[in-house]
Backbone as a printed PyTorch tensor [residue, N CA C, xyz], in Angstrom:
tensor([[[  0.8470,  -1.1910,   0.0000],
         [  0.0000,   0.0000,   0.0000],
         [  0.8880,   1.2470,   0.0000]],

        [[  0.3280,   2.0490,  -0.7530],
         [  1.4980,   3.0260,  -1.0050],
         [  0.9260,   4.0380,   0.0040]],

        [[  2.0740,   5.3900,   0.4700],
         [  2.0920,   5.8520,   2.0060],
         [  0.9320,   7.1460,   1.1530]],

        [[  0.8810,   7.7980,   1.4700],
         [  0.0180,   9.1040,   1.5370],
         [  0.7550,   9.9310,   0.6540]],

        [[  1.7870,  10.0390,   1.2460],
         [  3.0880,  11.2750,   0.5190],
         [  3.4010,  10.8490,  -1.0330]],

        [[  3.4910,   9.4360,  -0.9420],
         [  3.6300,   9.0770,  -2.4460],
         [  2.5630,   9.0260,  -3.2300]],

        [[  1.5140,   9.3410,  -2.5570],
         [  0.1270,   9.1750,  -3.9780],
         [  0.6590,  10.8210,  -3.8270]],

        [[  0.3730,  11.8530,  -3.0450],
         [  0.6230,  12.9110,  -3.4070],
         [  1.6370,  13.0660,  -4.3960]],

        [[  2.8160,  12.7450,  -4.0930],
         [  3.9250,  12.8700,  -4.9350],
         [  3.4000,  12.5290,  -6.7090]],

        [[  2.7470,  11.1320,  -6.5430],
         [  2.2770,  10.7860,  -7.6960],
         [  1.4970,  11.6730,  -8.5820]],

        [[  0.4570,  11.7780,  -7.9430],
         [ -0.6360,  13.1230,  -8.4470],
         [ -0.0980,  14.6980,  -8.8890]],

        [[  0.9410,  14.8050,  -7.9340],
         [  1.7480,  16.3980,  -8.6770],
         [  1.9820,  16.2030,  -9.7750]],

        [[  2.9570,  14.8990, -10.1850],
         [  3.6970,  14.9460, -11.4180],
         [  2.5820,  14.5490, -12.6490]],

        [[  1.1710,  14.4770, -12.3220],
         [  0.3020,  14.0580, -13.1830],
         [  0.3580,  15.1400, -13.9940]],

        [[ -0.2830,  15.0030, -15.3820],
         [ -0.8110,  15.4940, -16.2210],
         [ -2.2770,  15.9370, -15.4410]],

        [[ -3.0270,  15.1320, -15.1340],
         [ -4.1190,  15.8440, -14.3770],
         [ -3.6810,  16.7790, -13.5990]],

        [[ -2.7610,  16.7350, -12.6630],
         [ -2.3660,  17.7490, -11.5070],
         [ -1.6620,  18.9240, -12.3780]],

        [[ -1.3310,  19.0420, -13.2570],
         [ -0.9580,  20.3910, -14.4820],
         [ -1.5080,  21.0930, -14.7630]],

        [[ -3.3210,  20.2520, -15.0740],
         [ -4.5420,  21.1890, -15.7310],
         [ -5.0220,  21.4130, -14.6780]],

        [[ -5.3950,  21.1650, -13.5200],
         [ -5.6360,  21.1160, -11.8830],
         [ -4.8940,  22.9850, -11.5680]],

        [[ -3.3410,  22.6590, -11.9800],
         [ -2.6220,  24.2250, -11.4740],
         [ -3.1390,  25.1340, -12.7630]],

        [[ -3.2110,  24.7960, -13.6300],
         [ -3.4520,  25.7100, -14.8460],
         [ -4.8890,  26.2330, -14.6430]],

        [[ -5.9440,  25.5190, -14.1550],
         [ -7.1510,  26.3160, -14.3090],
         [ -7.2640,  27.1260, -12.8810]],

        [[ -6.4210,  26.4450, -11.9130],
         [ -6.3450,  27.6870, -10.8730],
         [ -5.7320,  28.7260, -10.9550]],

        [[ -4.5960,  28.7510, -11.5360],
         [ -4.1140,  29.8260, -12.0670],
         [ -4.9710,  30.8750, -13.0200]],

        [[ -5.6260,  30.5010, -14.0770],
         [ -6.4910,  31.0940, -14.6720],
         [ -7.8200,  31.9400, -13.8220]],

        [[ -8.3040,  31.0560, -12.6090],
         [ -9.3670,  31.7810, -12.3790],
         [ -8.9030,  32.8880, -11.2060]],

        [[ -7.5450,  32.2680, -10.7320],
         [ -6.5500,  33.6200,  -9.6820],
         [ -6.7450,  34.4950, -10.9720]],

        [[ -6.2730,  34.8600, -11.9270],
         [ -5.7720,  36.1370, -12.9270],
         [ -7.4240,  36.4610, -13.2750]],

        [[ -8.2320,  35.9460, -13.1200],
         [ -9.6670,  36.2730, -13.7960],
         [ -9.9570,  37.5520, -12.8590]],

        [[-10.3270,  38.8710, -13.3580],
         [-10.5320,  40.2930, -12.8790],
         [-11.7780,  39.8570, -11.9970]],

        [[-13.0710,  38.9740, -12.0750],
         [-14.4580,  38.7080, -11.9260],
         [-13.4200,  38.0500, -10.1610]],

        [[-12.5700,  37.1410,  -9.9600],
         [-12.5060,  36.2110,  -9.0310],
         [-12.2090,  36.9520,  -7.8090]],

        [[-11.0310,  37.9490,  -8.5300],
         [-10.0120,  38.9920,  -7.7610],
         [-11.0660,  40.0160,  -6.7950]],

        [[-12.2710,  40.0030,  -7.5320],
         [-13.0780,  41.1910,  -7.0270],
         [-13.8420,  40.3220,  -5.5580]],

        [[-14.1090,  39.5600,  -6.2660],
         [-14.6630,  38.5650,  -5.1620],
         [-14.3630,  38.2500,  -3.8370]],

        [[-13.0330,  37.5770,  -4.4260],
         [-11.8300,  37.2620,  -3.1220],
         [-11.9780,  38.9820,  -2.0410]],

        [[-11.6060,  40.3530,  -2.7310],
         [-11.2170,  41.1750,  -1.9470],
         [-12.2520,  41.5150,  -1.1930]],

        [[-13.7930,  41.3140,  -1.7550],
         [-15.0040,  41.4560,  -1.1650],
         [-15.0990,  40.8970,   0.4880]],

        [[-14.2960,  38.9300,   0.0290],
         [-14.4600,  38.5030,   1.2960],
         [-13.5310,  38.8970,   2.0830]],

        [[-12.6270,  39.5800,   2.0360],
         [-11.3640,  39.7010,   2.8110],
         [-11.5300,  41.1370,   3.6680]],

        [[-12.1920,  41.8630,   3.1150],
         [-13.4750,  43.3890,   3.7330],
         [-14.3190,  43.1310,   4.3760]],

        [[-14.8790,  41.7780,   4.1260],
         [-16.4010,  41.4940,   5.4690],
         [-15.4100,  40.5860,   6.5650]],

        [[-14.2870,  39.7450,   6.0560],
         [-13.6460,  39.0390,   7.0890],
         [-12.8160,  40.0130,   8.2290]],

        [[-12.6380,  41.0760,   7.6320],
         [-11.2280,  41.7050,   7.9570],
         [-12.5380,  42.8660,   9.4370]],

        [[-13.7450,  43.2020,   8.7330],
         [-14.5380,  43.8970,   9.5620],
         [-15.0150,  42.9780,  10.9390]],

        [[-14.9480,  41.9880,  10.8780],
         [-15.4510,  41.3390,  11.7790],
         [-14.4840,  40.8840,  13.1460]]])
């Protein structure tokens, strides 16, 4: 049975785990996400 760290390990070097960083990356740079995020960080930050 393989340990924890090595399926992780496994899964980084995936091709799935590439398009996984690539579409997070995309929706970080998306102007619509950025607005969002700072929205919650103004009601978190008030409280």
């Amino acid at each position: 049975m393989a340990s924890l760290f090595s399926r992780i390990q496994d899964f980084a070097k995936s091709p799935k785990a590439q398009e996984a960083l690539d579409k997070a990356k995309q929706m970080a740079n998306d102007p619509k996400n950025k607005e969002k995020v700072q929205g919650y960080l103004a009601k978190f930050r008030k409280k």
